[in-house]
N, C-alpha and C positions, 0 to 999 in steps of 0.2 A: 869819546868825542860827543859833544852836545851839539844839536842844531835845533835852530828857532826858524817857526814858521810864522811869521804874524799877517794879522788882520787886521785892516783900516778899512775907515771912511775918509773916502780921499775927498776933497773940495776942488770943485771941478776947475781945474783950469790954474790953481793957484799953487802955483812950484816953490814959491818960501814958505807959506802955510805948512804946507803936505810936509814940508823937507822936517821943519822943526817937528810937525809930530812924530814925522819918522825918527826924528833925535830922542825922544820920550821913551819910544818901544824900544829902540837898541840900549838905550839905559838899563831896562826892565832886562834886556839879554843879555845883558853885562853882571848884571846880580846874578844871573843864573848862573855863570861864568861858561855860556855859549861857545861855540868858539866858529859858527855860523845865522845867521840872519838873513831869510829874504822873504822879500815883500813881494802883494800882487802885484800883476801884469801892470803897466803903467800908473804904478802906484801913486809917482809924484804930479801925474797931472789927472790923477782920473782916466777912465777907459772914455775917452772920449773923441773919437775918428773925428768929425769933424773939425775938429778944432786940432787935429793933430801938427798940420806943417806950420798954424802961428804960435804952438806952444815948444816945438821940436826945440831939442839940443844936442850938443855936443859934449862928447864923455869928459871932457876939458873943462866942461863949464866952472866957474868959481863958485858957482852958489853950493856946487858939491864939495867942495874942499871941507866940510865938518866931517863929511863921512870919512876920510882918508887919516885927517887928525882921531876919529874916536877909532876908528881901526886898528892905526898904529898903538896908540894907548891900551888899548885894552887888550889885543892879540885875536881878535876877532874881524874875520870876512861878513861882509855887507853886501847885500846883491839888492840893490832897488830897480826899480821898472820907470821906464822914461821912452816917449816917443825922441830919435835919433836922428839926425841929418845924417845921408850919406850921401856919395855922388848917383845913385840911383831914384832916392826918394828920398821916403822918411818909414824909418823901420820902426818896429816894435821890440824894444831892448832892454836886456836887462843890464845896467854897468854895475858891474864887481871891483870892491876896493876889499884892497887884501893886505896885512901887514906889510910894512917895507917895501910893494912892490907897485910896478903902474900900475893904474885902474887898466884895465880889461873889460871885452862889450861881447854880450850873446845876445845876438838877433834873430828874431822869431822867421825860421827858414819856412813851414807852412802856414800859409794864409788863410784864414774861411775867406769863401768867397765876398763875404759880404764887408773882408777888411779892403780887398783890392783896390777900388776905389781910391784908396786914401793909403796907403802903404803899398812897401816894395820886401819880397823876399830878403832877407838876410843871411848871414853864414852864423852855424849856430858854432860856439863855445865845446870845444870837443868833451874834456872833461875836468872839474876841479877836482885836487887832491887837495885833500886834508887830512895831518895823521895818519898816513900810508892808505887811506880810505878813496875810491874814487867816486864823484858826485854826478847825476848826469841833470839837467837840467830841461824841463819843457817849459815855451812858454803857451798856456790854454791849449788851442785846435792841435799842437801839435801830439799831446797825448792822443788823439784819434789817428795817427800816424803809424801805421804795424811798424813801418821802415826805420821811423824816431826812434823808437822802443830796440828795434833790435841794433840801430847804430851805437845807442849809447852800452847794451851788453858786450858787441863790439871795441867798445873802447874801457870797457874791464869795468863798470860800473854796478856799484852794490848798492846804490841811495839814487832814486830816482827824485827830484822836487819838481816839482809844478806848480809854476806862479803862474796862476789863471784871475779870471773876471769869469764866474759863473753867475748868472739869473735865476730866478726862481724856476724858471720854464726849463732849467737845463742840469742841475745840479745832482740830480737823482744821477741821473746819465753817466756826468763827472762821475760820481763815486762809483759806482758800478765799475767803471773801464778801470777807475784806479788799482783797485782792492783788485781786480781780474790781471793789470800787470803785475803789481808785488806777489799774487799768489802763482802764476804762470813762469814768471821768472827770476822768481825768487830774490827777491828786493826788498828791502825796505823802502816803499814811499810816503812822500808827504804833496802836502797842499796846502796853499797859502792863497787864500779867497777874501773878497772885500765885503763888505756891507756897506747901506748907505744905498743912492742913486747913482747909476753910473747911465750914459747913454739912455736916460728916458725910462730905465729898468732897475730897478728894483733887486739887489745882488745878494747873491743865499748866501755868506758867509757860510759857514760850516766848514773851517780849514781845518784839517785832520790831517792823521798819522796811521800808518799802515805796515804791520809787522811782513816780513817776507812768507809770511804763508796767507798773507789777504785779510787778515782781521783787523778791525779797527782796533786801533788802541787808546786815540784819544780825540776826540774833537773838540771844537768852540760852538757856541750857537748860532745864530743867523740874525744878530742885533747891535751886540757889543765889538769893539776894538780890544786887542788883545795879542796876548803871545801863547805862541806853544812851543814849549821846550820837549825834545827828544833825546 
């Protein structure tokens, strides 16, 4: 099994924009012959709280329907990042389109304090399989979650992914914790981080890959858009 973790610069606020470059890099993971893709935390609008409940959508929305046509086409899962209408708020989500089947939605179930304001807890996506493999997924804060971590060993998972939005101020931190649960729990993880502006800051790309004993295996820089294949 190959998975792709990519890395954008997302243009804040613009959901056709973002969508079509997001069509470019799943191209790029299609050559790879991937057979997973996902992108940072609110990829398709930018990590951008404020503006989250006039940008929010619903997993239904039509402007995703490419993703579900290249899905089916290619035999590859797609996980993008999208602020979400619920009947509680508006969540921080990732919606998963997966060959032949509905899209699917994992909500970012821990908040940092500082999302509350403007988002509402969600229920998180317990876990994908793929090729008898099981995937468990964070999105950002929730990696600083012991309880995240052990739900997802809990539900049989050997590939930990983390769609975050890290800054320059935080990114060390990110990897540290990563590389500390792949090697604690014996996991392969990854992470898939943006560059560009997001919320006023300045975002450290560096999306990497992490063997189950904690060693980096491969990253991006902290400049360029891009994919990484696993």
């Amino acid at each position: 099994m190959k998975i792709c973790v990519a890395q954008t610069n997302p243009v804040k606020g613009d959901i056709q924009r973002n969508i079509e470059n997001h069509k470019k890099l799943v191209a790029q993971a299609v050559e790879q012959k991937a057979d997973l893709i996902v992108f940072p935390e609110l990829s398709l609008t930018g990590y951008e709280p404020t503006l989250a409940k006039e940008v929010a959508i619903t997993k239904e929305d039509n402007r995703l329907n490419d993703f579900q046509i290249l899905s089916d086409a290619n035999e590859i899962t797609i996980g993008v990042g999208a602020p979400t209408k619920s009947d509680a708020g508006i969540c921080i989500s990732m919606i998963l389109f997966q060959p032949g089947k509905p899209r699917e939605i994992y909500s970012k179930k821990y908040l940092h304090t500082d999302e509350e304001p403007y988002f509402v807890s969600g229920d998180n996506f317990p876990c994908l399989t793929i090729k008898d493999t099981n995937i468990a997924f964070a999105i950002c804060y929730e990696i600083s979650i012991d309880k995240h971590v052990e739900q997802a060993l809990k539900n049989g998972a050997t590939i930990y992914l983390a769609s975050v939005v890290k800054f320059e101020s935080g990114i060390d931190k990110a990897i540290q914790r990563l590389a500390y649960i792949a090697s604690t729990n014996n996991m392969t993880v990854l992470m898939s981080n943006c560059v560009g502006i997001s919320d006023g800051q300045h975002c450290a790309g560096k999306t990497s890959v992490w063997n189950s004993n904690g060693e980096l295996i491969n990253q991006l820089n902290n400049t360029d858009e891009g994919i990484l294949v696993y």
